[in-house]
Phi, psi and omega in degrees: 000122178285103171296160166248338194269150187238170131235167173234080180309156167181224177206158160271156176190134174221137186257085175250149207224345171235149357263006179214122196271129197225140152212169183193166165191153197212127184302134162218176144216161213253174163220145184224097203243119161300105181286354156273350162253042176290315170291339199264283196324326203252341167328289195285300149340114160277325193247051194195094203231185173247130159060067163180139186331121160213201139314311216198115173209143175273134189243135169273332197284326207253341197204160172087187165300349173092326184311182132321339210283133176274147204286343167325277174320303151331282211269357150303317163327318192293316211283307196306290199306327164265057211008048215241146171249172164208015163029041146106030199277181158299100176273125180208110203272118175271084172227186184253137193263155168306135177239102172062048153068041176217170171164157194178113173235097181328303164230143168229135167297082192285074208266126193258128187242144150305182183266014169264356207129312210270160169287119195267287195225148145281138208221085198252127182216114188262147162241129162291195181242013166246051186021077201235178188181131163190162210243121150239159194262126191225123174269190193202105175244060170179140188292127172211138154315318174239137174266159206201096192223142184240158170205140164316138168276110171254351174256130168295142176215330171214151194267345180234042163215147190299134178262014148215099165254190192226133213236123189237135215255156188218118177169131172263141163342147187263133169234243201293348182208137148273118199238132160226129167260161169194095161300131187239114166240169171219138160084345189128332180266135199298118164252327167193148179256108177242136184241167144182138201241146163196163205246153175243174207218161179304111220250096163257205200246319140350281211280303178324322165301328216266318196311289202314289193296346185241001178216055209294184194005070216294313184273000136270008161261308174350288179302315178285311185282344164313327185264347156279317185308317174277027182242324178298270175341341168272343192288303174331313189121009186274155205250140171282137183250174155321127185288162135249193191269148217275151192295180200256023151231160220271299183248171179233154196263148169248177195203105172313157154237340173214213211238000176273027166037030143323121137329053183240129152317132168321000000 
């Protein structure tokens, strides 16, 4: 059986250019999981389970509302509230998997498809480190090699950025590479620039072990470096603002605006 779920090495890399210029990058990698192979996958997989101890595991608890509820359903749930339909299509989630039963994925990536094929919506779900979550949901009613979406910030996320900001997403389907950009401006102006790039790789018990061993506890490093990258920002003089309270609903709805498959929140 021929998989569509991956995996993808690469790197993280953040750029900030306002009101202090800070960058860092970091090596990483992804799983690009078809959520209709979940069962096939943890079949063929030793080091790779569902809701259950491994190396390496998918939690419907690590994504979503935290429930139990399978993430399938969830992010179908997402697509009906911004009237979006994908008729039983193909879902394929771009996250960092629970590593030896810890995880944390600053954002994971829902890519929604019809049942032709075509990309229907992105489910883009961001997390913070006071174990917060939120979604926003952008359909895509036109075909493009590239996509291109813009949105309002509505999550709090880092203590040391403004929350109104304008958040603009760059990023192609994952084949043979996986490209995601994503800028944050205010007033018109670029404040920091974040990527992650990765090349893909066959998804065994092989390339995971190999994964492990050259990038081990991926999602605790994650987490550590968020809190070194802020603590050198504060030492820059940056000023921390105020969490306010997380919005009152799990996501936010999106909107085309042009034909450049453009965003705006609701």
């Amino acid at each position: 059986m021929m998989f569509r779920s991956a995996l993808y090495v690469g790197a993280v890399t953040h750029r900030r250019v306002r009101p202090k210029v800070h960058q860092f990058r970091y090596r990483a990698f992804w799983l690009l999981i078809d959520l209709d192979e979940v069962t096939a996958l943890t079949a063929r997989l030793k080091l790779f389970s569902h809701n259950r101890f491994n190396l390496f595991a998918l939690h419907e608890a690590d994504l979503g509302d935290g429930s139990p509820t399978p993430l399938r359903i969830q992010a179908e749930r997402l697509l009906a509230e911004a009237g979006i339909e994908i008729a039983g299509g193909a879902i394929r989630l771009l996250c960092m998997p629970r590593t030896l039963g810890y995880s944390f994925n600053p954002i994971s990536i829902y890519y929604c498809h019809r049942p032709g094929g075509e990309l229907a919506a992105i489910i883009y779900e961001v997390h913070n480190t006071f174990g917060e979550r939120h979604s926003y949901v952008a359909a895509i009613e036109a075909n493009s090699d590239e996509i291109r979406q813009n949105c309002r910030k509505v999550f709090y996320v880092s203590p040391f950025m403004d929350m109104d900001l304008a958040y603009h997403f760059r990023l192609t389907e994952p084949a043979e590479r996986v490209a995601v950009g994503i800028n944050a401006s205010k007033d018109g102006e670029r404040v920091l620039h974040a990527s992650l790039a990765g090349l893909r790789r066959e998804l065994t018990d092989r390339a995971l072990l190999r994964i492990f061993l050259a990038i081990p506890l991926i999602t605790a490093k994650v987490t550590l470096a968020i809190h070194w990258e802020a603590l050198r920002l504060w030492l820059k003089g940056m000023r921390m603002r105020t969490r306010p309270a997380a919005p009152a609903r799990h996501a936010t709805p999106a909107i085309n605006t042009s034909n450049r498959i453009d965003t705006h929140v609701l």
